[in-house]
C-alpha positions as CSV (number, residue, x, y, z in Angstrom):
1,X,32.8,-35.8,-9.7
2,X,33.3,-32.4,-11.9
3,X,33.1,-29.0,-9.8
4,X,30.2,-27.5,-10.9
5,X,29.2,-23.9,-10.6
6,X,25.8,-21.4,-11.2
7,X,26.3,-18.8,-13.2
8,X,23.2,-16.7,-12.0
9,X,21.8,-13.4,-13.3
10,X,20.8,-10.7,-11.1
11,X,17.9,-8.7,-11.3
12,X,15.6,-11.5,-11.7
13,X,11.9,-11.3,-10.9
14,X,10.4,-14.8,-10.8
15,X,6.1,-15.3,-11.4
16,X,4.0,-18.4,-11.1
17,X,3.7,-21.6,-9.1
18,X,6.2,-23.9,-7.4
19,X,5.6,-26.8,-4.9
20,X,8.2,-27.7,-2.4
21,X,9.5,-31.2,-2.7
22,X,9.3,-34.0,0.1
23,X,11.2,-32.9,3.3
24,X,14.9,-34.2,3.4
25,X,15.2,-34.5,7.2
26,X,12.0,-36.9,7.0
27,X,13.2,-38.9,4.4
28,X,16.8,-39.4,5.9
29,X,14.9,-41.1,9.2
30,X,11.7,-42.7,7.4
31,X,14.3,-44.5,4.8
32,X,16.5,-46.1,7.7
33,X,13.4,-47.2,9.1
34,X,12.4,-49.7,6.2
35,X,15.2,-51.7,8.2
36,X,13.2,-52.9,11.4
37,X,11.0,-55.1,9.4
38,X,11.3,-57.7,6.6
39,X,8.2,-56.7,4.7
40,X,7.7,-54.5,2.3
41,X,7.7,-50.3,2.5
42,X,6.4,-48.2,0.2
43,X,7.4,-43.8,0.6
44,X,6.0,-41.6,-1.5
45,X,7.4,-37.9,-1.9
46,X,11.1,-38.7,-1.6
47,X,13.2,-36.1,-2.9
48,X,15.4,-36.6,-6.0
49,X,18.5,-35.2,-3.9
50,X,21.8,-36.1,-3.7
51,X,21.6,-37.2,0.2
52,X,19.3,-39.0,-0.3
53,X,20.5,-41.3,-3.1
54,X,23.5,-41.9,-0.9
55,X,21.3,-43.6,2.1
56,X,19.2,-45.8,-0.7
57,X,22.5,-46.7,-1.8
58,X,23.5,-47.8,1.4
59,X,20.6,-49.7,2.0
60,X,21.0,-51.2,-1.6
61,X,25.0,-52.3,-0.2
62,X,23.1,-54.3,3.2
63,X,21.2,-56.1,0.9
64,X,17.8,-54.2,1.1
65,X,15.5,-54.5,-2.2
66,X,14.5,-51.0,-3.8
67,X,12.3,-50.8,-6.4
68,X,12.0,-47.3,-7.8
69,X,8.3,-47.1,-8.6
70,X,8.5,-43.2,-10.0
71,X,10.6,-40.5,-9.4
72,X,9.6,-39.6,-6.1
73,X,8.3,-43.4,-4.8
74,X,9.6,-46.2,-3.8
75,X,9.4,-49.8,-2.4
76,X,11.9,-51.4,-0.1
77,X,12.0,-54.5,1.6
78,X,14.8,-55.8,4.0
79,X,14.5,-59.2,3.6
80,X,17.3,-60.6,3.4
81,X,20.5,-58.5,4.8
82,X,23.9,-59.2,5.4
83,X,25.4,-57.6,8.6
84,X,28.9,-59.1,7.2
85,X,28.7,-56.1,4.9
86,X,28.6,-53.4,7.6
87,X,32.0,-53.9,8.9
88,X,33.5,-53.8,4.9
89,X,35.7,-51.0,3.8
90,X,33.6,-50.6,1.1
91,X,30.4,-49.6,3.3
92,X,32.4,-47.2,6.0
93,X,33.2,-45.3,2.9
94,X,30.2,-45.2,1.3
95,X,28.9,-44.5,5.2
96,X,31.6,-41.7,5.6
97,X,30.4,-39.1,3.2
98,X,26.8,-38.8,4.3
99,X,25.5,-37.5,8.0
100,X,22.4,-39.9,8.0
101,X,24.2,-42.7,7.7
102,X,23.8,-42.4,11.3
103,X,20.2,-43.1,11.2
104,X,20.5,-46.5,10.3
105,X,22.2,-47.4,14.0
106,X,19.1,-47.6,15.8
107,X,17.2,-50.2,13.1
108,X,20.0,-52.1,12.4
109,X,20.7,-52.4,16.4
110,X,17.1,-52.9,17.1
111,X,16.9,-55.7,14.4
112,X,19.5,-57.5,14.2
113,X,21.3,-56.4,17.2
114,X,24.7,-54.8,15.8
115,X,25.6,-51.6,14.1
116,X,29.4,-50.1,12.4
117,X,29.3,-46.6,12.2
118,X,32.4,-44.3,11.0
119,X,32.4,-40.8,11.8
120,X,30.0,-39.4,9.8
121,X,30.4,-35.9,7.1
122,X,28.0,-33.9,6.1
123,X,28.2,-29.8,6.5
124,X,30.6,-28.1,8.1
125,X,28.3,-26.1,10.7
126,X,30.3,-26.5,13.8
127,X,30.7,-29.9,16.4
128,X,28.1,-32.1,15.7
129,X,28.0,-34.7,18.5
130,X,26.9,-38.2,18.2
131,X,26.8,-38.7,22.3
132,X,23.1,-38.3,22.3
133,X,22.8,-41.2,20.2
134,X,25.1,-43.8,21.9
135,X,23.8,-42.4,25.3
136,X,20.0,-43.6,24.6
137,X,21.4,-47.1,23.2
138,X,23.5,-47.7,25.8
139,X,20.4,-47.2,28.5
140,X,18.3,-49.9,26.4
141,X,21.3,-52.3,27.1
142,X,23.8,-52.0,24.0
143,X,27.5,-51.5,24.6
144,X,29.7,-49.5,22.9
145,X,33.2,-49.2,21.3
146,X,35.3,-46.9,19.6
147,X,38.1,-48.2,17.5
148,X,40.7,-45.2,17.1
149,X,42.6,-47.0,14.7
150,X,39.5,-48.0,12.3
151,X,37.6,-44.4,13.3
152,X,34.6,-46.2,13.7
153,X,32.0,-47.2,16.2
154,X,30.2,-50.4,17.1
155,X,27.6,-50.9,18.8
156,X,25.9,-54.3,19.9
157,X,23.2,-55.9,22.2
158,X,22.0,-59.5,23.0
159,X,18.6,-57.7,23.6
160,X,17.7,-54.4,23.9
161,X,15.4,-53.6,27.3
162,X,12.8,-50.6,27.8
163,X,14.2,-48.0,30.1
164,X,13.0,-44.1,31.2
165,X,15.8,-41.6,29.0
166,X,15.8,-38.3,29.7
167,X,18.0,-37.0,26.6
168,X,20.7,-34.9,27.4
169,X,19.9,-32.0,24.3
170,X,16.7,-32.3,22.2
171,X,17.8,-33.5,19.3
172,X,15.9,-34.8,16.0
173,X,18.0,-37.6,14.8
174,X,19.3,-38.6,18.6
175,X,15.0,-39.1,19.7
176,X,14.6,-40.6,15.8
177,X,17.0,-43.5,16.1
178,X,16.6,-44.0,20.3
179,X,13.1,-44.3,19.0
180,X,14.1,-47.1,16.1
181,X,15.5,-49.0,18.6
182,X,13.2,-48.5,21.4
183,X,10.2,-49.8,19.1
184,X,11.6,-53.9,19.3
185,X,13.0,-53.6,23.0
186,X,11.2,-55.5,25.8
187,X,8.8,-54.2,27.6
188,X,8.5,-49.9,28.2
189,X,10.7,-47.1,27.2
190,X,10.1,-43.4,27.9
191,X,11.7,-40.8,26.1
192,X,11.7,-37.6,28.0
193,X,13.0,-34.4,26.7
194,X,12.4,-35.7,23.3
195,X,12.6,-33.8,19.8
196,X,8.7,-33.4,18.8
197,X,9.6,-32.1,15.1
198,X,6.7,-32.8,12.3
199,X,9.3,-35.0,11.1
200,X,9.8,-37.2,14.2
201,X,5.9,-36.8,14.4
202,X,5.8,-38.8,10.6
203,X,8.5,-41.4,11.5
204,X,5.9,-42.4,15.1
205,X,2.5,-42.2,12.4
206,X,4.9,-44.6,10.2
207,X,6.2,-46.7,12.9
208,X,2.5,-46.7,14.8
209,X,1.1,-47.7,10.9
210,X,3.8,-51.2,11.1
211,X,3.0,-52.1,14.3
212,X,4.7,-50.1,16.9
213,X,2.9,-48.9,19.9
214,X,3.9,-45.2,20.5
215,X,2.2,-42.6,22.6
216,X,2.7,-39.0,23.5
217,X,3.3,-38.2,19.6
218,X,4.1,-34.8,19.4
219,X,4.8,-34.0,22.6
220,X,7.9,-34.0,24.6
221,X,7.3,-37.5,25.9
222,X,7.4,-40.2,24.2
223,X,6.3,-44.1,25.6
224,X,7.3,-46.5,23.8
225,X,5.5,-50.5,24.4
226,X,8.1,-53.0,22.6
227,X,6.7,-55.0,20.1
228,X,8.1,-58.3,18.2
229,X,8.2,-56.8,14.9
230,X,6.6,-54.7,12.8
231,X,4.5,-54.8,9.4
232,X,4.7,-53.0,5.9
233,X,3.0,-49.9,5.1
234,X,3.0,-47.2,2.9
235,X,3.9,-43.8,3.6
236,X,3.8,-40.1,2.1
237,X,6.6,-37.5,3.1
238,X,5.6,-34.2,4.3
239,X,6.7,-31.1,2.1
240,X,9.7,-29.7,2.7
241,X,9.6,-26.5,5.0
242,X,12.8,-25.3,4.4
243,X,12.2,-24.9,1.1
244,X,9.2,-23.3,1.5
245,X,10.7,-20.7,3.9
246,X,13.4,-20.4,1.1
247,X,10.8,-19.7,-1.7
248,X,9.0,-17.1,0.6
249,X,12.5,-15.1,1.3
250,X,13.1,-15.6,-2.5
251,X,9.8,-14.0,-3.5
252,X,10.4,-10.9,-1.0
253,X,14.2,-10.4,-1.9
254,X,13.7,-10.6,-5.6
255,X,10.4,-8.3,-5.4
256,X,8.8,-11.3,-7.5
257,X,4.6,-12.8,-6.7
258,X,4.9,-16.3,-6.4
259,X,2.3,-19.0,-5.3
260,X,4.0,-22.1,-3.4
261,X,1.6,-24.9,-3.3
262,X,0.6,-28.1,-1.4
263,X,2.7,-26.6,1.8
264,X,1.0,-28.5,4.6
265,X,-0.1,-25.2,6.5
266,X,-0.7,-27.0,9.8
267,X,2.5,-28.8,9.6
268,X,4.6,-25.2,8.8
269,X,4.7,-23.9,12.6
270,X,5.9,-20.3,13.2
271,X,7.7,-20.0,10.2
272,X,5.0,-18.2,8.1
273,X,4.7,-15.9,11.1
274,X,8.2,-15.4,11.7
275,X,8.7,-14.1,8.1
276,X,5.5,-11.8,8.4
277,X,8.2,-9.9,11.1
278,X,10.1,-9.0,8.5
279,X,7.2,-7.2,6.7
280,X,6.6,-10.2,4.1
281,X,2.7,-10.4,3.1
282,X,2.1,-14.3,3.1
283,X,-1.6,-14.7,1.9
284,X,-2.9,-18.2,3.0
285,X,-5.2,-19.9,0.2
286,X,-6.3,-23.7,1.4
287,X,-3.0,-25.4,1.3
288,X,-1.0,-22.7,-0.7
289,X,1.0,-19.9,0.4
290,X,0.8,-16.4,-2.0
291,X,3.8,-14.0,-1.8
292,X,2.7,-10.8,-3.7
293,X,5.3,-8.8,-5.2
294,X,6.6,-6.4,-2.6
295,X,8.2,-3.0,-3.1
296,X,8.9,-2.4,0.8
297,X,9.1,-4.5,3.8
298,X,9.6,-3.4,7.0
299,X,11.1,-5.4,10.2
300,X,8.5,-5.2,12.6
301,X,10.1,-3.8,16.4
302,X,9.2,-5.5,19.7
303,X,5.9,-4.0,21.8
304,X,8.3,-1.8,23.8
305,X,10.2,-0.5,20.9
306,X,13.5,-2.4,20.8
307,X,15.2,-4.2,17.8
308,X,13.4,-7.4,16.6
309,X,15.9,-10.5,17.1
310,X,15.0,-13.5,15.6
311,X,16.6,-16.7,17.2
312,X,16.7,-21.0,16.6
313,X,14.9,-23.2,19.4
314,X,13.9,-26.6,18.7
315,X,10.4,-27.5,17.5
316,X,8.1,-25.8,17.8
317,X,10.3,-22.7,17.9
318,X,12.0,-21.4,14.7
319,X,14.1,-23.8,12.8
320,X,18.1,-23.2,12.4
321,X,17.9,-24.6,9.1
322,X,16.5,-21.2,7.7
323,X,18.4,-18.8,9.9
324,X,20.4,-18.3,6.9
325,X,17.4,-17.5,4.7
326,X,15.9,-14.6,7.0
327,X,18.9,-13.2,7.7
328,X,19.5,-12.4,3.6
329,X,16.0,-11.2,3.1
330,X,16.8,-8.5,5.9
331,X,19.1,-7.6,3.8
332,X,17.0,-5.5,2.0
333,X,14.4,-4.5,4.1
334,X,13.5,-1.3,5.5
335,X,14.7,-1.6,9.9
336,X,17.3,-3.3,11.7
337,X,17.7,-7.3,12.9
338,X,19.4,-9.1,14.7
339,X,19.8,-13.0,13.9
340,X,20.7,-15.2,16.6
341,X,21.8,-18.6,15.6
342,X,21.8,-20.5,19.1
343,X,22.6,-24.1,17.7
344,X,25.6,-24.2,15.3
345,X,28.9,-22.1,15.6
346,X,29.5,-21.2,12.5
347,X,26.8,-21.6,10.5
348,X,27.1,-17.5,9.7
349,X,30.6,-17.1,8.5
350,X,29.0,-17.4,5.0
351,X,28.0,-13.0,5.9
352,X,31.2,-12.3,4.7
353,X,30.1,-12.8,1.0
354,X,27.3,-10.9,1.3
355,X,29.2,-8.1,3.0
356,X,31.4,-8.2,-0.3
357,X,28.1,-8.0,-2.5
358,X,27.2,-4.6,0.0
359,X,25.3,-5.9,2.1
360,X,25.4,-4.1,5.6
361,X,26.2,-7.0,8.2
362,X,28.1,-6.8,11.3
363,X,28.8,-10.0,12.6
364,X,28.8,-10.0,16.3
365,X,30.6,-13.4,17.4
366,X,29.9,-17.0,15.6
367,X,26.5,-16.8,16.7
368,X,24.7,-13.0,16.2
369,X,25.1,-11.0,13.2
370,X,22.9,-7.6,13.0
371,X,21.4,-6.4,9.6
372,X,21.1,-3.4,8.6
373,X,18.1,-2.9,5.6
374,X,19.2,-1.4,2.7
375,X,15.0,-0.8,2.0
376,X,16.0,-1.7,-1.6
377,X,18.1,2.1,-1.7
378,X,20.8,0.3,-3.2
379,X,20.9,-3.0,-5.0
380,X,23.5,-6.1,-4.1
381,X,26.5,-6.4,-6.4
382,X,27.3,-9.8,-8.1
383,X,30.2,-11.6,-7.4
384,X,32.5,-14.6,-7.3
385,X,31.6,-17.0,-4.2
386,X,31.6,-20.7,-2.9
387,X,28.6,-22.5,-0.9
388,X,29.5,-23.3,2.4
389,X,26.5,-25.9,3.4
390,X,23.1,-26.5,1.9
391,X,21.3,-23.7,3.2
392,X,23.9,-20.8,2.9
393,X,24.4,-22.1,-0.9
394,X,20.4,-21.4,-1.2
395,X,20.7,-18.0,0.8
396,X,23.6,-17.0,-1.7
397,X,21.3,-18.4,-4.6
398,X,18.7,-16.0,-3.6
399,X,21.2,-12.9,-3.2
400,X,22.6,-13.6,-6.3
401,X,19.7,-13.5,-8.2
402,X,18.6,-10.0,-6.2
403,X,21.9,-8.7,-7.4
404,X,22.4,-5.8,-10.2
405,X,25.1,-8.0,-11.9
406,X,26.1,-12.0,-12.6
407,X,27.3,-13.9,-9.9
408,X,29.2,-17.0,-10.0
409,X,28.4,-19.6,-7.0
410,X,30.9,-23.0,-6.7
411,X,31.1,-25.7,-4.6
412,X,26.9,-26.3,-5.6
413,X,27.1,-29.9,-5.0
414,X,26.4,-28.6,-1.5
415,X,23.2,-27.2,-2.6
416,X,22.2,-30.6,-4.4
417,X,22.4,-32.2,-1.1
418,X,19.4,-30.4,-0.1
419,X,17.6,-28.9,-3.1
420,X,16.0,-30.9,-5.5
421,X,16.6,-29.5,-9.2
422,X,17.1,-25.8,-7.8
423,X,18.1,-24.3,-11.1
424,X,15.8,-26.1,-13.1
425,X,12.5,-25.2,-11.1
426,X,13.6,-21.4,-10.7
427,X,14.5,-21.3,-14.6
428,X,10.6,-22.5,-15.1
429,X,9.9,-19.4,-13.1
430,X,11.7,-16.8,-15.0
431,X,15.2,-17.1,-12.9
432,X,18.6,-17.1,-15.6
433,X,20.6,-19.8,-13.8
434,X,23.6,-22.0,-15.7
435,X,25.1,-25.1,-14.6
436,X,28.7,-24.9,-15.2
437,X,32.1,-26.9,-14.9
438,X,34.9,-25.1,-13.0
């Protein structure tokens, strides 16, 4: 694959509408999940991203029928797969170079009761562990093995059996694919201390929709009744709430109006709020946000006075995913921040880019950095810089276009993991950003 590159002109002030496009992090889980049954599944609102290609096309390699129905829908049906495939060199590669591959465990375990997994990639944001996964499959009965010479897992069961889990860290894609798994044990499972994302909500809805019977949706318990297998069904993904955090920083860094539509206001959580701290005006019309153009904003201090931090939790708290986002809009605000990314280690070492552009950032440790607003008195300077992971690429995106001068951003096949025709959809907004080969 050719190393592609924006070229991206500052001083950009964007107008008009944009919708968000189907969430990623669904669509990773709600894909995999097309395995526990042999009838048909149709998904609307898939995003045209390169992630997500890469899991169809693993499903396509087991032997799972996708029919692309338009460019955001599809049909699959697992009819017919061939486990033989899972152990081939040919799918551990393909496996090797996405993160959700990882998702697939729990369906494939549940269903046909065997799984190969190589480590995973994905972004570099620090240790990602796996033992939440393996943990919750062993309990329903699966044993495990690691084969150092092969790097890759296995995982296998003669039948999987409802236990109580209490999950050692909440995490999304560890309660996702215990869940997968849990839905065809025998008898009960409980899931305590379990992720209750919107997303992990949608994949239960889904899974509830085929068959399953799953209680405690939303919540941080989750009971699980086995069932003997599930049905079809058709499901829409919810929008895709990083990028609508990313189009509201974009709007108040760029001092540009923009109306993001079809957001799924119930489903957005504190975020809307979260960016109102920083002095962003969020106007809520039905189920469209409206960022007016904004001269000043100002970071809003605690009650007592002191410096507003804003920090990651899990659902419903503040996602990590758009740490990155708030922490360059503060860049030109009027007050002083501090961003606390709890989750990742170095998910912030991308600062150092925007310190070069002028921004004033002292980066405390791996996981604090303080801003300092510039309140607009001087502008960002372009510059020459590469895209860590998905949602630093989008932060630089949105600095570069704020700049006084023409950035260059490489390494953007990062940024296509997550973003669905970025530099097309801003372009139809009045942004200046080429596509070029390094």
């Amino acid at each position: 694959m050719s190393n592609q590159a924006f070229r991206v002109q500052g001083n950009a002030h964007l107008s008009g509408t944009i919708e968000p496009q189907g969430a990623k992090n669904e669509a990773l889980q709600i894909i995999s999940a097309v395995l526990l049954t042999n009838k048909k599944v149709t998904i609307k609102n898939i995003p045209d991203i390169l992630d997500i290609r890469k899991q169809i096309e693993l499903l396509q390699g087991l032997g799972v029928k996708v029919e692309r129905l338009s460019q955001n829908e599809y049909s699959f049906q697992a009819d017919d797969i061939d486990t033989d495939h899972l152990s081939s060199v040919e799918y551990q590669e393909n496996a090797k170079k996405i993160r959700g591959s990882v998702m697939l465990l729990g369906p494939l375990l549940a269903r046909f009761k065997k799984a190969y997994l190589p480590k995973p990639g994905g972004d570099k944001i620090g240790r990602r562990r796996l033992d939440t996964h393996f943990i919750g499959f062993q309990k329903l009965g699966a044993s495990f093995n690691y084969d150092e010479k092969e790097d890759q897992y296995y995982i296998g069961a003669e039948r999987l059996k409802g236990t109580f889990i209490l999950m050692d860290e909440i995490s999304v894609t560890g309660t996702a694919n215990v869940l997968m798994a849990a839905v065809l044990a025998e008898g009960i499972t409980q899931i305590y201390n379990a992720a209750c994302e919107p997303y992990l909500q949608q994949l239960c809805k889904m899974l509830n929709n085929m068959g399953a019977r799953i209680s405690g949706v939303g919540s941080n318990l989750l009971t699980i009744h086995g069932v003997e297998s599930l049905g079809g069904t058709e499901h829409t993904i919810l929008p895709d709430m990083i990028e609508i955090g990313s189009f509201i920083g974009l709007a108040a860094m760029t001092q540009s109006s923009l109306t993001i539509s079809n957001v799924s206001v119930p489903n957005l959580g504190i975020i809307p709020s979260t960016f109102e701290k920083l002095g962003i005006q969020i106007d809520i019309k039905g189920d469209d946000l409206y960022i007016p153009a904004q001269d000043v904003y100002e970071i809003q201090s605690f009650i007592d006075g002191s410096i507003m931090t804003i920090y990651d939790a899990p659902w419903p708290g503040f996602t990590p995913d758009l740490l990155s986002i708030v922490l360059v809009v503060a860049i030109q605000s009027r007050g002083s921040i501090l961003i606390h990314q709890k989750m990742f280690e170095s998910r912030l070492f991308f600062v150092d880019k925007l310190i070069d552009m002028g921004a004033q950032i002292i980066l405390c440790d791996p996981h604090r950095a303080t801003v300092i607003g510039l309140d607009r008195k001087s502008q960002l300077r372009g510059i020459r810089m590469s895209s860590p992971d998905i949602r630093a690429g989008v932060s630089l995106l949105i600095a570069a276009l704020s700049a006084r001068s023409e950035s260059i951003i490489s390494n953007i096949s990062q940024i296509d993991r997550g973003y669905q025709n970025i530099d097309g959809r801003l372009n139809a907004l009045g942004a200046q950003i080429e596509r070029i080969e390094e």
